[in-house]
Residue frames as a rotation matrix with the C-alpha (Angstrom) as fourth column:
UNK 1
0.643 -0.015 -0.766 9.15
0.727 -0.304 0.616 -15.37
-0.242 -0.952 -0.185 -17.40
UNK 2
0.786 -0.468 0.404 11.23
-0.210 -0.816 -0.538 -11.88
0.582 0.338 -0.739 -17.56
UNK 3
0.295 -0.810 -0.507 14.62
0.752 0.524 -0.399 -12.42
0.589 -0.264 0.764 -16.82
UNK 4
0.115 -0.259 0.959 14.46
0.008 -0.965 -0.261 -9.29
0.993 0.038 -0.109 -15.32
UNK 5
0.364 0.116 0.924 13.16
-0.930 0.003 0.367 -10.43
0.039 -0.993 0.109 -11.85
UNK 6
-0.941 -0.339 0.017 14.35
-0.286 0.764 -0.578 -13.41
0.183 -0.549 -0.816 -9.87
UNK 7
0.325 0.937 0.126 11.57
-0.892 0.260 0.371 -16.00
0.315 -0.233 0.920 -9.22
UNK 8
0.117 0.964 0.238 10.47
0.801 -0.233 0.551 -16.47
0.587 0.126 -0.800 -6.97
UNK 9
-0.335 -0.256 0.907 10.58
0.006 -0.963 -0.269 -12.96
0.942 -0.085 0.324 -5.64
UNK 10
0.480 0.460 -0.747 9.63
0.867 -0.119 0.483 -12.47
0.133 -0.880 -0.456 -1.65
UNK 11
-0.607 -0.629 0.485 10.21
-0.012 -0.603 -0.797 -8.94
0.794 -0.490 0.359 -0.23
UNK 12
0.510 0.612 -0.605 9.56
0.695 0.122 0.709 -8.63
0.508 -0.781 -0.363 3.50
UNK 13
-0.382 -0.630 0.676 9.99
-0.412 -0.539 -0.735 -6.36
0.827 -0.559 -0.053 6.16
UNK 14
-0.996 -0.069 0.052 8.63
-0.060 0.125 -0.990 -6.56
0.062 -0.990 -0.129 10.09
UNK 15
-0.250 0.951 -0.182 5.10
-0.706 -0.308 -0.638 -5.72
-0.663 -0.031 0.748 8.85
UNK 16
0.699 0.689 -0.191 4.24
-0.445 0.210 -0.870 -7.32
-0.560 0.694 0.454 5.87
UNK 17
0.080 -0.513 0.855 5.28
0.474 0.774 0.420 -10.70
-0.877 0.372 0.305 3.53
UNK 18
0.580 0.505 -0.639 4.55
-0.748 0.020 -0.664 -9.87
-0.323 0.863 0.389 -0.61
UNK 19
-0.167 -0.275 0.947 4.67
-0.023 0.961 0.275 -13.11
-0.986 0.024 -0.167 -1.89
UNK 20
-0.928 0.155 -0.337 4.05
-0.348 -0.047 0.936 -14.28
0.130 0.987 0.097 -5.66
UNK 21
0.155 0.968 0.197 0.71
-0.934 0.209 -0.290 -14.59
-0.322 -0.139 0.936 -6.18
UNK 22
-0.964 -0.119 -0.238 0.08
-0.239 0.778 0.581 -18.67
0.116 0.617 -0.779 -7.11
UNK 23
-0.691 0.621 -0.370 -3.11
-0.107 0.418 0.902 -20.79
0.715 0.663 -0.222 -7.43
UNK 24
-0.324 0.191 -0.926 -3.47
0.859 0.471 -0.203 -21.88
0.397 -0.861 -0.317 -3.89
UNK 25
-0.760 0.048 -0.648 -4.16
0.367 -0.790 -0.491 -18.04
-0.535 -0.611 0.583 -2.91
UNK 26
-0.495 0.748 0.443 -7.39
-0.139 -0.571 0.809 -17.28
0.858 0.339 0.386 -5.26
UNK 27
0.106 0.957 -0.269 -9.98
0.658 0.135 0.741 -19.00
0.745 -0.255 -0.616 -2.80
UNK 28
-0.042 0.221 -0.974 -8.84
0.947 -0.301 -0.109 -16.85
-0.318 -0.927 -0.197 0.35
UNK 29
-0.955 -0.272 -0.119 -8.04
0.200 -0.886 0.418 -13.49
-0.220 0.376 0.900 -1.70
UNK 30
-0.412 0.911 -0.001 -11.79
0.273 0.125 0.954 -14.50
0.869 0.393 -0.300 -3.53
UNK 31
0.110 0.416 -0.903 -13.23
0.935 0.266 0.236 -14.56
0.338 -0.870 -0.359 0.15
UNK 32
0.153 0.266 -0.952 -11.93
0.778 -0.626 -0.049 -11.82
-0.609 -0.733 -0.303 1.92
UNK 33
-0.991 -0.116 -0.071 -12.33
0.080 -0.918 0.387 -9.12
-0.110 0.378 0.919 -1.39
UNK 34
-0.283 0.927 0.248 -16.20
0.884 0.152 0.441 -9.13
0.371 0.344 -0.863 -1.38
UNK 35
-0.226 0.062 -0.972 -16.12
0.217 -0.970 -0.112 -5.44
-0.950 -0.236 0.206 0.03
UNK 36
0.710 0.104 0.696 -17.51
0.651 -0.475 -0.593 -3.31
0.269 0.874 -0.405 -3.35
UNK 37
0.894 -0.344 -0.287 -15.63
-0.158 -0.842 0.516 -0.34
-0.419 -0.416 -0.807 -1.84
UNK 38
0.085 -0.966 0.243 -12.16
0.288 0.257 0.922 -2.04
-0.954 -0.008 0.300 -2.67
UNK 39
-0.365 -0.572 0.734 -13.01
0.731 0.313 0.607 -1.90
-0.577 0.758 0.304 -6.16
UNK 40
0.253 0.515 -0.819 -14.37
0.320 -0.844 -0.431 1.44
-0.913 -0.154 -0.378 -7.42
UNK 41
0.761 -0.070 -0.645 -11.81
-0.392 -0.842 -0.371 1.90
-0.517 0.535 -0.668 -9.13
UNK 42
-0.231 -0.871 0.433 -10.28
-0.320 0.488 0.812 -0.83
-0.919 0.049 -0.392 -10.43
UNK 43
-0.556 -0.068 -0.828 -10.22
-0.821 0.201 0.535 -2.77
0.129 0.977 -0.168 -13.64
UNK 44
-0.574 0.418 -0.704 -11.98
0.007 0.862 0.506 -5.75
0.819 0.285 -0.498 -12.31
UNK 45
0.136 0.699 0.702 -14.97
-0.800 -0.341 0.494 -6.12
0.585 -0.628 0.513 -10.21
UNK 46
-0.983 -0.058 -0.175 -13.20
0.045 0.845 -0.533 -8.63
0.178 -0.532 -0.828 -7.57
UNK 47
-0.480 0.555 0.680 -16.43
-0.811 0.015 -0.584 -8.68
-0.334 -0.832 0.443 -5.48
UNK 48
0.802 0.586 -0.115 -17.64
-0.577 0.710 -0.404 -10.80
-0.155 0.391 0.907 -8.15
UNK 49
0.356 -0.867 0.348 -15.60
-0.494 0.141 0.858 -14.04
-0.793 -0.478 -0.378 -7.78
UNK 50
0.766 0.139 0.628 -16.20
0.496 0.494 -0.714 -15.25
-0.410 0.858 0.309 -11.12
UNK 51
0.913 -0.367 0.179 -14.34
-0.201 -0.785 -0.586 -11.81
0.355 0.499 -0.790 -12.62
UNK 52
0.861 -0.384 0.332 -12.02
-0.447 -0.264 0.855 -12.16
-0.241 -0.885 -0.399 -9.92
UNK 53
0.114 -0.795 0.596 -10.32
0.078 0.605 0.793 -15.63
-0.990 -0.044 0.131 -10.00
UNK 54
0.726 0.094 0.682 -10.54
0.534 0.548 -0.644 -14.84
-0.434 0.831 0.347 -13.78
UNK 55
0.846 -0.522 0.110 -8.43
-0.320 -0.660 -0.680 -11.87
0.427 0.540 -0.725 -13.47
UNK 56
0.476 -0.694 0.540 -5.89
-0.452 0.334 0.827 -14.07
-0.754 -0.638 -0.154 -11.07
UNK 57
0.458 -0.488 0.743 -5.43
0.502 0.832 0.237 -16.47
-0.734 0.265 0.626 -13.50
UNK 58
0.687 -0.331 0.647 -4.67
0.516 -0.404 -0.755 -13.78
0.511 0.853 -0.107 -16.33
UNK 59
0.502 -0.827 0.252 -2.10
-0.840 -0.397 0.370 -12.38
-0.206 -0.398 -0.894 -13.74
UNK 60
0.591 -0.319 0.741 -0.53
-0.267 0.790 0.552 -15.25
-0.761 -0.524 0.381 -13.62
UNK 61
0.720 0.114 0.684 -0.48
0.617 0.346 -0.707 -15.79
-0.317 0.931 0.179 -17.31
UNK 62
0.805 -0.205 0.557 0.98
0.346 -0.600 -0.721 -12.71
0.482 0.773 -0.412 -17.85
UNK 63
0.809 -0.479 0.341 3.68
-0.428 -0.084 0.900 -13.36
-0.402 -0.874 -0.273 -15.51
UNK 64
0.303 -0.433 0.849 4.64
0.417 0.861 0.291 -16.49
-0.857 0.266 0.442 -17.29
UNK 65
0.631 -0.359 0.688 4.91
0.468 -0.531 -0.706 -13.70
0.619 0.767 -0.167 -20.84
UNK 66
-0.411 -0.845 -0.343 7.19
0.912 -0.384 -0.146 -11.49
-0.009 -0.373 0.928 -18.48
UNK 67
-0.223 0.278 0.934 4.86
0.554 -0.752 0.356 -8.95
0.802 0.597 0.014 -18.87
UNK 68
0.177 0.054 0.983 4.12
-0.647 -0.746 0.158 -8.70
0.741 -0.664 -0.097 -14.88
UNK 69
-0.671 -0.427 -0.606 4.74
0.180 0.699 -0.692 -9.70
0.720 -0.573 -0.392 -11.50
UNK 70
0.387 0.825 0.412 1.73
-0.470 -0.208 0.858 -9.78
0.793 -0.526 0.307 -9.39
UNK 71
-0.964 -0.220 -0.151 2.09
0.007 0.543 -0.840 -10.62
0.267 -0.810 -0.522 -5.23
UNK 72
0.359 0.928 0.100 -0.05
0.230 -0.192 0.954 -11.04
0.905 -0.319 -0.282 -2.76
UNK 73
-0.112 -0.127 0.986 0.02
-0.725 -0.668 -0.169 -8.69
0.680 -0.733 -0.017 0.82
UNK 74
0.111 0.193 -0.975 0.44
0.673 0.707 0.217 -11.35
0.732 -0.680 -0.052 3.65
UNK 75
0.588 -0.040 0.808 0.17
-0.518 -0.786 0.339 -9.32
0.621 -0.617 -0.483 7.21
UNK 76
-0.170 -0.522 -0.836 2.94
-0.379 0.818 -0.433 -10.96
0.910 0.244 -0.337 9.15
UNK 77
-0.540 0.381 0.750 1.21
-0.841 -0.230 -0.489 -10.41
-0.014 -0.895 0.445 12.45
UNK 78
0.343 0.826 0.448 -1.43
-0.611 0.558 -0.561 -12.76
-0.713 -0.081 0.696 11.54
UNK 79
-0.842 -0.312 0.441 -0.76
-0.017 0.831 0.556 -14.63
-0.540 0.461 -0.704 8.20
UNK 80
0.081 0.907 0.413 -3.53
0.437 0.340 -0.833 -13.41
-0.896 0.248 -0.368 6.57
UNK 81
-0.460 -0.245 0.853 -3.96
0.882 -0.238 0.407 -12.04
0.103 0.940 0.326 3.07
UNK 82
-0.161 0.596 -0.786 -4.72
0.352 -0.710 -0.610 -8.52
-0.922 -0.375 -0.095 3.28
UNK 83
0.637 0.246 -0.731 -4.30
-0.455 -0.645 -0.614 -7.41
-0.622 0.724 -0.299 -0.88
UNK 84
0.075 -0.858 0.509 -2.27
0.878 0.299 0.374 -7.79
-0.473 0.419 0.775 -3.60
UNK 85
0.229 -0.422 -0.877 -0.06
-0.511 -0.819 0.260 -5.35
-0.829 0.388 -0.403 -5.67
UNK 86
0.552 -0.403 0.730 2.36
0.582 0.813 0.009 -6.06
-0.597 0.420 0.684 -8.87
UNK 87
-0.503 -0.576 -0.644 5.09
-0.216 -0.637 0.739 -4.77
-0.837 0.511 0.196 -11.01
UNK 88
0.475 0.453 0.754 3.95
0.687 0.344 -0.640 -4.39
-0.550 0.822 -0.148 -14.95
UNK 89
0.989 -0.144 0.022 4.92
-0.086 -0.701 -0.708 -2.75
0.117 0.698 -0.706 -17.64
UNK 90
0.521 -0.774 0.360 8.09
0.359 0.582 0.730 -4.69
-0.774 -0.251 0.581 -17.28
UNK 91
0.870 -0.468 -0.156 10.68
-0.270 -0.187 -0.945 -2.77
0.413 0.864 -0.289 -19.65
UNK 92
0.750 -0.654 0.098 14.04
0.511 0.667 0.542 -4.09
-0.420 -0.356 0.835 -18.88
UNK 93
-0.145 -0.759 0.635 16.12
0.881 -0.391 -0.266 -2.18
0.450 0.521 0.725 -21.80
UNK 94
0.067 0.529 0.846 14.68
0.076 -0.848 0.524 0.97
0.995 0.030 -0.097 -20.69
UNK 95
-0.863 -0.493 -0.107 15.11
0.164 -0.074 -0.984 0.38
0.477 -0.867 0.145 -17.10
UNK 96
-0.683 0.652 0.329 11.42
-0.612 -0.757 0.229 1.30
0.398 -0.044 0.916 -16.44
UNK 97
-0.490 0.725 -0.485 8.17
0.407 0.682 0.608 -0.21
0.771 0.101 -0.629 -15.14
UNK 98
-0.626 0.530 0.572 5.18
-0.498 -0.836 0.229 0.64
0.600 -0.141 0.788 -13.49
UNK 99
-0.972 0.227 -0.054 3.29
0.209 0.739 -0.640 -0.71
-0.105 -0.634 -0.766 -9.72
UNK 100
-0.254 0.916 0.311 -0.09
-0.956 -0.286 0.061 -0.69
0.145 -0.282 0.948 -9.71
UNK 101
-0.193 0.381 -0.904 -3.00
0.072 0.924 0.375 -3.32
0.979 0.007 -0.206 -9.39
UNK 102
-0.728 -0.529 -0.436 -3.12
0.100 0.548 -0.830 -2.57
0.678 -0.648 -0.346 -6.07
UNK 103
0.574 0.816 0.069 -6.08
-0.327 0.151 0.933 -3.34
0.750 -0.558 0.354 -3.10
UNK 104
-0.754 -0.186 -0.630 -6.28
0.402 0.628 -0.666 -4.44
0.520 -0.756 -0.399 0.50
UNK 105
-0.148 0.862 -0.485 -8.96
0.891 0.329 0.313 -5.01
0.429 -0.386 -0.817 2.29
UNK 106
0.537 0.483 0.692 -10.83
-0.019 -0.813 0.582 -1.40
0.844 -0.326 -0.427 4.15
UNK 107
0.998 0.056 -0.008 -9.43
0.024 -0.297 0.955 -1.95
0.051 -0.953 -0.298 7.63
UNK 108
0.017 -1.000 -0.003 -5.90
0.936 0.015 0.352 -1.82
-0.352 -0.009 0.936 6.56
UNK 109
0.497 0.325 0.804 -6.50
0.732 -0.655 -0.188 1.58
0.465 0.682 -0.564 4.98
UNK 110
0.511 -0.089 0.855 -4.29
-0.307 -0.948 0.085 4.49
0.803 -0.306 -0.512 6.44
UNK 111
0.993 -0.065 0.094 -2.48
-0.056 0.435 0.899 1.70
-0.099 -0.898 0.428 8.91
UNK 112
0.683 -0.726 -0.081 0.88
-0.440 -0.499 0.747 1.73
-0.582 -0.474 -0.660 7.37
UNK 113
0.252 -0.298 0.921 0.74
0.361 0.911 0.197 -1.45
-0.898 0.283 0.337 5.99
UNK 114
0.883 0.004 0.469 0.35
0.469 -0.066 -0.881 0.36
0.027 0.998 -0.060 1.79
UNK 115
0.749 -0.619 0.235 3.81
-0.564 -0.411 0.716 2.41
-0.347 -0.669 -0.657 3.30
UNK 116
0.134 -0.827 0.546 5.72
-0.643 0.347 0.683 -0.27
-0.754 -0.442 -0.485 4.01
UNK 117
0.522 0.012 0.853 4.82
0.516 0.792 -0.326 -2.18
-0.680 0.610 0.407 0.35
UNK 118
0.980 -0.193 0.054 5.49
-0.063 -0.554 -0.830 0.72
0.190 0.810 -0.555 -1.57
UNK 119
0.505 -0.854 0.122 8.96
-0.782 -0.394 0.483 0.59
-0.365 -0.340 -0.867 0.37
UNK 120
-0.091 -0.715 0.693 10.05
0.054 0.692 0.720 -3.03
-0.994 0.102 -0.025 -0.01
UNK 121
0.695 0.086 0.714 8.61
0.703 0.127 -0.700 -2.61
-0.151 0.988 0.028 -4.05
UNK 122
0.852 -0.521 0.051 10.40
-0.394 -0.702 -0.593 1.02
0.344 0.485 -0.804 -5.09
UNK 123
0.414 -0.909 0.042 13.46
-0.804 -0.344 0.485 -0.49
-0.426 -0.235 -0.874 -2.98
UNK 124
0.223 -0.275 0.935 13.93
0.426 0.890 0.160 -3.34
-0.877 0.363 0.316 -5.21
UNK 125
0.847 -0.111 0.520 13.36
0.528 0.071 -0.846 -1.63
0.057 0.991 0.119 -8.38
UNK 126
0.886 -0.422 0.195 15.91
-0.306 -0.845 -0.440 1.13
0.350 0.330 -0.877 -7.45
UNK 127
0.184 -0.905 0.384 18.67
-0.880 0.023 0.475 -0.29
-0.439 -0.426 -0.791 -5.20
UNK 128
-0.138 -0.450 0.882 18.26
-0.300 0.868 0.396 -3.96
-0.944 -0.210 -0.255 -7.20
UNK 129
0.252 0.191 0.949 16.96
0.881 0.361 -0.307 -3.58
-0.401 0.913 -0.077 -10.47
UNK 130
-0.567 -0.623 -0.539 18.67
0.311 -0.768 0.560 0.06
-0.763 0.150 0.629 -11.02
UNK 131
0.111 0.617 0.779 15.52
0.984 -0.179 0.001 1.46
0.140 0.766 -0.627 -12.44
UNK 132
-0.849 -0.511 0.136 15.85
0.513 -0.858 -0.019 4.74
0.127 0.053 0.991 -14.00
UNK 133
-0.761 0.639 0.112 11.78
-0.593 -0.756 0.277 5.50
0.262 0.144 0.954 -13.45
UNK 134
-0.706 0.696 -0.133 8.31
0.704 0.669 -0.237 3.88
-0.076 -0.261 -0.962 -11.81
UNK 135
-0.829 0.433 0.354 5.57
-0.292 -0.875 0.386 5.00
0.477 0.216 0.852 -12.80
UNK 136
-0.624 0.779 -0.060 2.20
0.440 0.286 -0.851 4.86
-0.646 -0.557 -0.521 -10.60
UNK 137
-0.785 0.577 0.227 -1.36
0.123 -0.214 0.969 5.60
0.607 0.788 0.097 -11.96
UNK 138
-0.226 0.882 -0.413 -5.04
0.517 -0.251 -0.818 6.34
-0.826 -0.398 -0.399 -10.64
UNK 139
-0.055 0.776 0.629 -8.08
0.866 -0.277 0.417 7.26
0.497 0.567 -0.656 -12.16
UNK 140
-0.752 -0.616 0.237 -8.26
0.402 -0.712 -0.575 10.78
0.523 -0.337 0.783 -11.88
UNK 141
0.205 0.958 -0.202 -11.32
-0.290 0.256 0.922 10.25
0.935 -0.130 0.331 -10.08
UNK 142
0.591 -0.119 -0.798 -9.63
0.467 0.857 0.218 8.20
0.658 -0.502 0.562 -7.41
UNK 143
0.604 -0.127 0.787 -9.04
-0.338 -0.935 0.109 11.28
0.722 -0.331 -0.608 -5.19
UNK 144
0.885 -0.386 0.261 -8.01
-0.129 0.337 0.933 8.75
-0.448 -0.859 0.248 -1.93
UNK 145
0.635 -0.630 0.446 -5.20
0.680 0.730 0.063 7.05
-0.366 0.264 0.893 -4.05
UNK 146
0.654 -0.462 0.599 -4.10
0.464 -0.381 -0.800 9.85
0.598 0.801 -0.035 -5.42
UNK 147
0.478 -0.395 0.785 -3.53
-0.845 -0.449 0.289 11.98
0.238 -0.801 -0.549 -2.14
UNK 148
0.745 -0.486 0.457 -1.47
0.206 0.819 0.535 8.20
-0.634 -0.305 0.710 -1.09
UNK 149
0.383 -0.707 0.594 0.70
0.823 -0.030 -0.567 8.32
0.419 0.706 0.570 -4.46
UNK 150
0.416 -0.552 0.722 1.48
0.170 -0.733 -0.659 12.25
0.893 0.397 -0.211 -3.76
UNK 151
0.882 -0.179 0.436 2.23
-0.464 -0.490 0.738 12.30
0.082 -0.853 -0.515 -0.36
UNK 152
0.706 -0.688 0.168 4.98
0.495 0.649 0.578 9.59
-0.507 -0.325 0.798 -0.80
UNK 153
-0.092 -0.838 -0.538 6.76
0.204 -0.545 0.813 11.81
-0.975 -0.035 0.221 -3.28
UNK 154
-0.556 -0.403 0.727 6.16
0.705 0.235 0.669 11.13
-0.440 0.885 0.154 -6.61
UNK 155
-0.409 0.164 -0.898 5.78
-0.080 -0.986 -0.143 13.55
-0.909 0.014 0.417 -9.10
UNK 156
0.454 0.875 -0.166 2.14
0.275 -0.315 -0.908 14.47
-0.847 0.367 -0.384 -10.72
UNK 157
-0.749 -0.476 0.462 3.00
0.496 0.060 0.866 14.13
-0.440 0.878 0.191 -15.05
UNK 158
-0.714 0.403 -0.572 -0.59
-0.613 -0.754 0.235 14.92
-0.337 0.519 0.786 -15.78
UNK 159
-0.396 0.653 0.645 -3.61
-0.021 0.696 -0.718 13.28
-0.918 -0.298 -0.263 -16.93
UNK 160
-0.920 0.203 -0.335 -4.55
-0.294 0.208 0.933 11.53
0.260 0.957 -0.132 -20.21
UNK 161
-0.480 0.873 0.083 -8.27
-0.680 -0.310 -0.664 12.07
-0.554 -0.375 0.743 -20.48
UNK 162
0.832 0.479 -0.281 -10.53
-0.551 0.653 -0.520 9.15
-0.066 0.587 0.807 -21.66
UNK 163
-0.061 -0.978 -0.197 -8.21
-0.997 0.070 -0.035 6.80
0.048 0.195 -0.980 -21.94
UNK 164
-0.968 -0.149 -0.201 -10.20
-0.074 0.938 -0.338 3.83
0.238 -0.313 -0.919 -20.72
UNK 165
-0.383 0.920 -0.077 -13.60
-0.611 -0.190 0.768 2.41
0.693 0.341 0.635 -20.63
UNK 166
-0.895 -0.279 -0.347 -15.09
-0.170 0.935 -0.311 0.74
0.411 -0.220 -0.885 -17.82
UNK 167
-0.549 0.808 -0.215 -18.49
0.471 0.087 -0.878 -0.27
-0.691 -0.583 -0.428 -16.73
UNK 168
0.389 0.709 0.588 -19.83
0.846 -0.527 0.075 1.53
0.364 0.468 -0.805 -19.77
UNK 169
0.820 0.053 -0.570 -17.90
0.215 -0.952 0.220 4.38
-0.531 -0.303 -0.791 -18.33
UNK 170
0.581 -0.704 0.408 -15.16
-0.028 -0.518 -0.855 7.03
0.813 0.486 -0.321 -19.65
UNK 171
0.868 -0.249 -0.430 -11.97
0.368 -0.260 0.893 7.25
-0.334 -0.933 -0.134 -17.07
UNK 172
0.733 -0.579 0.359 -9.55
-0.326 -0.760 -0.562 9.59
0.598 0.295 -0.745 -17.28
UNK 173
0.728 -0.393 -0.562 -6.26
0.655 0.641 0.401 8.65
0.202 -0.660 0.724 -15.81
UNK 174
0.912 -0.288 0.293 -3.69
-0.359 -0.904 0.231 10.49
0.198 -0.316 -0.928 -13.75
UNK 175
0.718 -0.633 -0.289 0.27
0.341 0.682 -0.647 9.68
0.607 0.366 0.706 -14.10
UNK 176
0.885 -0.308 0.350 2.77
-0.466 -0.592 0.657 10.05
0.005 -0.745 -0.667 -11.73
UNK 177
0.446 -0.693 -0.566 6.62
0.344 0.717 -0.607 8.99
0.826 0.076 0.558 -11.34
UNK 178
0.758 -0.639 -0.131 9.51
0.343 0.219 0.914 8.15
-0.555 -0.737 0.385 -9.15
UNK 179
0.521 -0.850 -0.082 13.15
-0.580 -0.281 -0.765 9.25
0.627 0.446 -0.639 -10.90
UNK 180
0.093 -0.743 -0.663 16.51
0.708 0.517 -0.481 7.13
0.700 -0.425 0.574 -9.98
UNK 181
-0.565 -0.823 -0.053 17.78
0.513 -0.300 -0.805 10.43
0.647 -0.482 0.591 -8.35
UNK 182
0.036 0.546 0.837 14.29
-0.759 -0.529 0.378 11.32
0.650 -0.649 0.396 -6.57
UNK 183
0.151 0.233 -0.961 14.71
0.078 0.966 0.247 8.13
0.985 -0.112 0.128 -4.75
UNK 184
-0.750 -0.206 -0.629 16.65
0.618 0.122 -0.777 9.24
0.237 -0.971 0.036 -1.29
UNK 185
-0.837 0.415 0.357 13.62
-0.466 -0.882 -0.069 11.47
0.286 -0.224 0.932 -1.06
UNK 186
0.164 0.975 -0.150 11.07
-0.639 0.221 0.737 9.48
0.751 -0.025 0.659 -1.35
UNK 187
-0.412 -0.448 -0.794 13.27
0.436 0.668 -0.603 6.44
0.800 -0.594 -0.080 0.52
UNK 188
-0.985 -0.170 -0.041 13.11
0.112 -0.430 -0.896 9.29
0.135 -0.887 0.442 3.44
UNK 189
-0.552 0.834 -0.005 9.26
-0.772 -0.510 0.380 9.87
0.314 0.213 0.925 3.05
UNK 190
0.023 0.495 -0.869 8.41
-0.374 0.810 0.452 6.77
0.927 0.314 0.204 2.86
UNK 191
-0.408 -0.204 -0.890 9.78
0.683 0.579 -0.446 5.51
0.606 -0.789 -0.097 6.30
UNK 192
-0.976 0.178 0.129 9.22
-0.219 -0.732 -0.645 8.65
-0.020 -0.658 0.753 7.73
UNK 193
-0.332 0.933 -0.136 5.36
-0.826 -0.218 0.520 7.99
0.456 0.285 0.843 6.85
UNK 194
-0.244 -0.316 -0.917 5.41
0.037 0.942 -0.335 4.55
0.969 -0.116 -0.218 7.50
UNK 195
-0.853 -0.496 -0.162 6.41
0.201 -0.024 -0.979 5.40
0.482 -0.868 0.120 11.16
UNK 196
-0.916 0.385 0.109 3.63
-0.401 -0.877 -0.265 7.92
-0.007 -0.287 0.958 11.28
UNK 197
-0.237 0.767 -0.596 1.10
-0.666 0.319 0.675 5.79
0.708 0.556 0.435 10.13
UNK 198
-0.572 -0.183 -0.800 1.83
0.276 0.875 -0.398 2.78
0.772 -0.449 -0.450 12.36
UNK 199
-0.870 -0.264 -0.416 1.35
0.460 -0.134 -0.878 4.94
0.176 -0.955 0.238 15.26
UNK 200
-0.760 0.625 -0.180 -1.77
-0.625 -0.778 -0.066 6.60
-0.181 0.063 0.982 14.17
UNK 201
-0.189 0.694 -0.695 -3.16
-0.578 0.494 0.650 3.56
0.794 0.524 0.308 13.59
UNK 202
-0.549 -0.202 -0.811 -1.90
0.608 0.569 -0.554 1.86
0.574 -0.797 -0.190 16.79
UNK 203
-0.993 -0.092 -0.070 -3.30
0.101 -0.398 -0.912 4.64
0.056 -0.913 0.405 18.88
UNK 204
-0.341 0.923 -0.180 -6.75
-0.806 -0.188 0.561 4.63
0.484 0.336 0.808 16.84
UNK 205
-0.550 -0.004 -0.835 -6.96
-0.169 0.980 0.106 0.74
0.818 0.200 -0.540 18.03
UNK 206
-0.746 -0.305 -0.592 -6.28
0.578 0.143 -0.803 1.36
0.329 -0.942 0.070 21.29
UNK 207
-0.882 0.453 0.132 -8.92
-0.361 -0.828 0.429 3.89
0.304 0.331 0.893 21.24
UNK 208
-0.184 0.869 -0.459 -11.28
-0.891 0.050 0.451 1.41
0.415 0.492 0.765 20.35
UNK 209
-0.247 -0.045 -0.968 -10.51
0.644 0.739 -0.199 -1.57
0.724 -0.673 -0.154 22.69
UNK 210
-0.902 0.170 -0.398 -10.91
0.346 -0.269 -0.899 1.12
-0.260 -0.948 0.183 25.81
UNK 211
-0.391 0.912 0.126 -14.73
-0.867 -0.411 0.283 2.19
0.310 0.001 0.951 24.50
């Protein structure tokens, strides 16, 4: 385990739990990721649950090296699993590491909920682990995610082409960071979005319950 984080780790706000991922959470995570859409662009084809629970347990694994900290997205409204996220690239001397991994189900898209993780994650690493940098990623393909990464603040490093093979394909990836001292910016972005989201999502509901 990295002595870096406390385990187990819970950050919550009003919206959302992120728990540690553990054993007991493959079958429902297995269940409700069978969307293809979720995974386009990921490293593992969840839809298939075989790939899946095999890439759970190698989270897990590589928790126990210190190498990451996978959660899983609990909505606290309901109690349901909606995704999971995770720190990696766990550097401790260096002050550094890097979220990705992250998914949640299509109808959370654009609701507020990816907001309000990115808040309770970046405010841990900066106001409790006193990282000096986070770095996010996306295939540079992965046009939605990106426009998500830049709008929260973080700033566009550039893209290492080919870098990764998947499916028999080439992907090019696209790097982005946080800084210690961009942080009350983004801090402010973030909520400010957050808000914005909530409400755009709340009125979209409502929308749809009065048709």
């Amino acid at each position: 385990m990295n002595n870096w984080l406390s385990h187990p780790l819970i950050l919550e706000d009003e919206l959302v739990k992120l728990v540690p991922l553990a054993i007991e959470h493959f079958e429902e995570l297995a269940d409700a990721s069978s969307d293809e859409i979720i995974w386009t662009y990921m490293p593992v084809r969840g839809m298939d649950k075989d790939q899946l629970l095999f890439a759970l347990k190698d989270a897990l694994k590589k928790r126990e090296e210190g190498e990451q900290y996978p959660f899983v997205v609990v909505d606290k409204q309901t109690g349901r699993l909606i995704g999971s996220t995770r720190y990696l690239r766990l550097n401790k001397e260096y002050r550094n590491l890097e979220i990705g991994y992250t998914w949640y189900l299509p109808e959370y898209w654009g609701s507020g909920y990816n907001e309000a993780c990115k808040l309770l994650l970046l405010t841990h690493c900066f106001e409790t682990l006193k990282t000096v940098r986070v770095q996010i990623i996306a295939s540079d393909l992965n046009v939605r995610s990106r426009r998500a990464i830049e709008r929260l603040g973080a700033v566009f490093e550039g893209v290492l082409r080919d870098v990764v093979i998947r499916n028999g394909n080439k992907r090019s990836v696209a790097y982005y960071s946080i800084l210690e001292e961009e942080w009350p910016t983004v801090q402010s972005t973030l909520k400010a979005l957050k808000t914005e989201r909530l409400m755009q999502h709340a009125q979209k509901r409502n929308s749809d319950n009065s048709r």
